[in-house]
N, C-alpha and C positions, 0 to 999 in steps of 0.2 A: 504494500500500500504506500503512495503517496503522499508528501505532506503539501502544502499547498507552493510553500517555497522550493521543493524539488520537481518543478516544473519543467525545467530545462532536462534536466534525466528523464522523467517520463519522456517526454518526446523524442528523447535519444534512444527511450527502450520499445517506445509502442513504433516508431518508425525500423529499426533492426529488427520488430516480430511482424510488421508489414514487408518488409523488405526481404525475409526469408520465406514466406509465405507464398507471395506473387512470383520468385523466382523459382520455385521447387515447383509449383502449378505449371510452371511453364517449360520446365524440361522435361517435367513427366508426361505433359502433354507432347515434346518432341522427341523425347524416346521409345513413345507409342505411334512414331511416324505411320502414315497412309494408312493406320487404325483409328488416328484420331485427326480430326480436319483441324485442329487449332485452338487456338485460345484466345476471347475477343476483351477487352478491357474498357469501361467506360468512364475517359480520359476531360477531365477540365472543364465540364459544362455542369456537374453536382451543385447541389444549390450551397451545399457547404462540403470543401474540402474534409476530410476525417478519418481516421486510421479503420473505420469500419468499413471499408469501400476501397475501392481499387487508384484512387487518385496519386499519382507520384509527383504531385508540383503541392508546395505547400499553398496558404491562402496569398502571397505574396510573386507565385507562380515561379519560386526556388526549386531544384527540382530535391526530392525528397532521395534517403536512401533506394529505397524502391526505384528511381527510375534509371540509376546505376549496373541496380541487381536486375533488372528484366533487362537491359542494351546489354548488359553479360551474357545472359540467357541465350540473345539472341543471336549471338554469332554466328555465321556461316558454317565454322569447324567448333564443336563445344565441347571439352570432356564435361561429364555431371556423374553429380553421386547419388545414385538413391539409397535413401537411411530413411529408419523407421519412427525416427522422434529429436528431438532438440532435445529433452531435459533425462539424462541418465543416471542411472545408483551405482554407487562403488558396488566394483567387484563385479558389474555388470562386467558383456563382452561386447565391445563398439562393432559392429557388421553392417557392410555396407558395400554397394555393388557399383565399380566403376563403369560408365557407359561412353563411349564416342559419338556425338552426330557430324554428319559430315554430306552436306546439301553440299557438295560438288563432288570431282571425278574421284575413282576408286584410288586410295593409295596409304599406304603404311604408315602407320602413325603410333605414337607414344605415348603416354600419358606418366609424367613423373608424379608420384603420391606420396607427401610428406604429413605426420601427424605431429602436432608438438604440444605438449602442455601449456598451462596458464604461465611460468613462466620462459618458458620461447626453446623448452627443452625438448629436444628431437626425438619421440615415442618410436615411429615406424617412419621406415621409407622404403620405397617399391619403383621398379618402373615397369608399366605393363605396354606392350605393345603388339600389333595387331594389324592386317590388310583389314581396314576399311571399308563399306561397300560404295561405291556413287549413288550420291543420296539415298544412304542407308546410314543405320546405328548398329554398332556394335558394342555388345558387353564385355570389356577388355578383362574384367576380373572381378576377385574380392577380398575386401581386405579386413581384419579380424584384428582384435588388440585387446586386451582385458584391461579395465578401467581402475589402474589403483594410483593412489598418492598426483589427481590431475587436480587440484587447487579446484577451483569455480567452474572452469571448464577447458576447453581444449580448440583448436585449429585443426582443419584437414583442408591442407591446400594443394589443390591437381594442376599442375603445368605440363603441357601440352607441345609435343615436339620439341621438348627441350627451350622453348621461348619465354622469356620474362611472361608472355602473356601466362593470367593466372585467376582461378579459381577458387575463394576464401569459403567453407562451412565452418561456420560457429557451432560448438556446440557446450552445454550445458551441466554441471553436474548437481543433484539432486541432495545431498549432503552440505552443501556450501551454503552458507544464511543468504538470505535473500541481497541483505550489502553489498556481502562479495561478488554476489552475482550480476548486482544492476552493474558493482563497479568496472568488473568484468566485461560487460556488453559496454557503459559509455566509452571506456579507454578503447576500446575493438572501433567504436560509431567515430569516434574522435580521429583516429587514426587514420581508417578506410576515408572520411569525408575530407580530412587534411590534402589526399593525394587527387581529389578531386578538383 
């Protein structure tokens, strides 16, 4: 819960639970290629902007985390990960399936997958790689980690061909007081929007 003065965090956390929301709709819709026709969003004409709606421009027409994570989404070539939840318990097993889309021609591709704790400690790393189809998705693999001593939560970031370009999932842990965890997602919102 909110205090009135922690305003500015709230919008930093309801915007990163918007913001993972809209983008995980949207690759699961694109990893279900020519099963699913798409995903439509109704952008900017709301009679009020508000995290319960699909809006990624704030009331000032800023654009919000959301409209980052869906231009991510929509890349031409995109690794994505499908996972079953944001908030996890010690001792859990993190599981989670990496996917390739690839709306152009057939060709070999990588996907580098790094996990790192709350503080920036390196869990798992993997590289998976894989022919491609021409617009088609491929599920390059899975990757498995058992959840102990991750502070508030953790990072899985998928790079792609070896290129700076990159893929951040937040995720959560279920043990951590609620502080740590807002403090957790602002310092993550601060950072991702800094590079903005």
């Amino acid at each position: 819960e909110f205090k009135p003065e922690e305003i500015r965090e709230f919008i930093k956390c309801s915007q990163f639970i918007q913001a993972d929301a809209l983008r995980y709709s949207y690759e699961a819709n694109r990893r279900r290629m020519f099963a699913c026709s798409g995903s439509m969003a109704w952008q900017l004409n709301e009679p009020w902007p508000n995290v319960s709606n699909t809006c990624i421009f704030d009331y000032y027409r800023q654009p919000k985390m959301g409209y980052f994570y869906v231009k991510d989404a929509l890349e031409p070539q995109k690794a994505t990960l499908r996972y079953d939840k944001l908030v996890w318990e010690p001792g859990e097993t993190f599981c989670g399936q990496i996917f390739m889309i690839n709306e152009s021609e057939e060709e070999n591709m990588t996907v580098d997958c790094t996990i790192t704790d709350e503080k920036g400690n390196v869990r798992f790393e993997k590289t998976f790689s894989g022919l491609v189809p021409a617009n088609g998705v491929l599920k390059m693999g899975e990757i498995s980690l058992p959840l102990e001593d991750m502070g508030s939560g953790f990072v899985i970031c998928l790079k792609q061909n070896g290129s700076a370009c990159k893929t951040e999932y937040v995720m959560l842990m279920e043990q951590a007081d609620l502080l740590a965890r807002r403090r957790f997602v602002t310092a993550y919102y601060d950072a991702f929007m800094a590079e903005k």
